[in-house]
Residue frames as qw, qx, qy, qz and C-alpha x, y, z in Angstrom:
[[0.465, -0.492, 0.307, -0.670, 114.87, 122.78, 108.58],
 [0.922, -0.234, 0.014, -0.309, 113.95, 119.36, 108.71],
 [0.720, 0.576, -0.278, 0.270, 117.69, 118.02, 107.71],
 [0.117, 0.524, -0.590, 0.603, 119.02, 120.08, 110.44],
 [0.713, -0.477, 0.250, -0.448, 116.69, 118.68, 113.10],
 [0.958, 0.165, -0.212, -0.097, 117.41, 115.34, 111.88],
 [0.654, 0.492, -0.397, 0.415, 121.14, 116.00, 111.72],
 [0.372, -0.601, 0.189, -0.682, 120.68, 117.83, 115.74],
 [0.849, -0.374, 0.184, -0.324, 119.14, 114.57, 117.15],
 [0.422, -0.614, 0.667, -0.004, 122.05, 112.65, 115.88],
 [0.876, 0.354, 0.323, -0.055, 121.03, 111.18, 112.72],
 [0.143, -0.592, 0.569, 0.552, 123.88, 111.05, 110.40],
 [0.534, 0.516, -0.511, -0.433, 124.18, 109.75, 106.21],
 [0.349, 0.222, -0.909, -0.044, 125.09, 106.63, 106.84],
 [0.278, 0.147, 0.787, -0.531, 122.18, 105.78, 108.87],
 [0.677, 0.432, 0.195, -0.563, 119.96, 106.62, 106.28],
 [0.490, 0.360, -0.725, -0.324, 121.96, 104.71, 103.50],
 [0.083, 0.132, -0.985, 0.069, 122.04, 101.71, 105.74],
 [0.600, 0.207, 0.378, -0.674, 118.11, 102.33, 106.24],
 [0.588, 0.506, -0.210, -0.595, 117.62, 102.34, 102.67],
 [0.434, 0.366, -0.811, -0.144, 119.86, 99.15, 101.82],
 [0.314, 0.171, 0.812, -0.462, 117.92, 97.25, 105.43],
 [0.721, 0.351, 0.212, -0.558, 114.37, 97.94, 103.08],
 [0.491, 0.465, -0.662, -0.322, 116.06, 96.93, 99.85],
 [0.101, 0.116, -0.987, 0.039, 117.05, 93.45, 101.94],
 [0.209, 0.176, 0.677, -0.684, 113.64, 93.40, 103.57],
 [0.646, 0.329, 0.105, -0.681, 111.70, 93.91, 101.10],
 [0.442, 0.307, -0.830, -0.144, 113.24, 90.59, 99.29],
 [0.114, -0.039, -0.966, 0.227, 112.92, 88.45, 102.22],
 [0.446, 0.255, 0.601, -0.613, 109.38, 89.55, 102.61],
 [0.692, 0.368, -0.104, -0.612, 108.52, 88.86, 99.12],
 [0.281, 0.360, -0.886, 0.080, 110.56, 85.33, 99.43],
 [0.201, 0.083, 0.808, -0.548, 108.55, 84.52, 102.40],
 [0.622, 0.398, 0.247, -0.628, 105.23, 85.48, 100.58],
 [0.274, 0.314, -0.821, -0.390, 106.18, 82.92, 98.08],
 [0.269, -0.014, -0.942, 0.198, 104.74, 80.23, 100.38],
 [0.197, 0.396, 0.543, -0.714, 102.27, 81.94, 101.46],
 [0.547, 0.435, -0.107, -0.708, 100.60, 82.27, 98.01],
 [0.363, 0.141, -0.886, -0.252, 100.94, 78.99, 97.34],
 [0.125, 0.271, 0.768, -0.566, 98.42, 78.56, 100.79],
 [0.036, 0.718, 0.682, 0.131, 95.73, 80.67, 98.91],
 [0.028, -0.789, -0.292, 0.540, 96.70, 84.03, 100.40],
 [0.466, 0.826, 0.291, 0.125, 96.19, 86.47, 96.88],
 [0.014, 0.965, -0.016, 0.262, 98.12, 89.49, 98.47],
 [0.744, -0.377, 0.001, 0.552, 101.37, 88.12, 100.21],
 [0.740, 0.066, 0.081, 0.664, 103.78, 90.38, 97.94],
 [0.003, -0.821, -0.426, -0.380, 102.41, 93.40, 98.85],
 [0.734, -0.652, -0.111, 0.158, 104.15, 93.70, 101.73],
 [0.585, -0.062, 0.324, 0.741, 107.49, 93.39, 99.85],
 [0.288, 0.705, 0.353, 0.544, 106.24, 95.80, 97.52],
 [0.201, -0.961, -0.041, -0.185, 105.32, 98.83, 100.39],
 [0.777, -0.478, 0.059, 0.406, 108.79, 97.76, 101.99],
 [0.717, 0.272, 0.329, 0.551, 110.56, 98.47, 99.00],
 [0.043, 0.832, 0.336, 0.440, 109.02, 101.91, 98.52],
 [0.379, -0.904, 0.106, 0.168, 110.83, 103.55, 101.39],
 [0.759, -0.115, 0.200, 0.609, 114.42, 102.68, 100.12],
 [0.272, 0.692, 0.462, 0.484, 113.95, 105.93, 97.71],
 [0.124, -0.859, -0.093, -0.487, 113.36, 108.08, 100.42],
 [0.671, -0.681, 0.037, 0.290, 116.01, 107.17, 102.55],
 [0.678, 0.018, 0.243, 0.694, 118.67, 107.40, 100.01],
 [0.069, 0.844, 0.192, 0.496, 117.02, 111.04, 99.37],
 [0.661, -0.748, 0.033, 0.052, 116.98, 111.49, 103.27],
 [0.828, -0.357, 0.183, 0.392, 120.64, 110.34, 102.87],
 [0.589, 0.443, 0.281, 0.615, 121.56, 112.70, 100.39],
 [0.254, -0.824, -0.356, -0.360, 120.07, 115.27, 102.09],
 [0.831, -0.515, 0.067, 0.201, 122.03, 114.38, 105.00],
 [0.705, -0.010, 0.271, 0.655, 125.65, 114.25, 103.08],
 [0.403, 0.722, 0.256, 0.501, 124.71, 117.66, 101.75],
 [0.475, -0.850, -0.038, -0.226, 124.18, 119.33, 105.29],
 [0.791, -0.505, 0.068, 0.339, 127.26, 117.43, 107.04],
 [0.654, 0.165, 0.149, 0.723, 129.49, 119.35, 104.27]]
């Protein structure tokens, strides 16, 4: 149900893969960036990277999901 809405509004597989591979990069440069920032004092920079990361999973599900429906 959800899949088809998704697929309806014009979402397509490759939107979620390229989600999933955008967190993957994102969540690097944000735990790059928090390099410098823990070197200021701040404890928790790489957290950030960390929650980024955590969606890549559920696009490439989303995107499977997706590639199952369009066949």
């Amino acid at each position: 149900m959800i899949v088809k809405k998704l697929h309806e509004c014009g979402l397509r597989s490759e939107h979620a893969y390229a989600a999933a591979f955008a967190s993957i990069g994102l969540s690097v440069a944000s735990w790059y960036a928090s390099l410098g920032m823990e070197k200021k004092g701040e404890e928790r920079a790489d957290r950030w990277g960390i929650f980024v990361g955590e969606w890549a999973p559920t696009f490439f599900g989303l995107g499977l999901a997706l590639a199952n429906y369009e066949k």
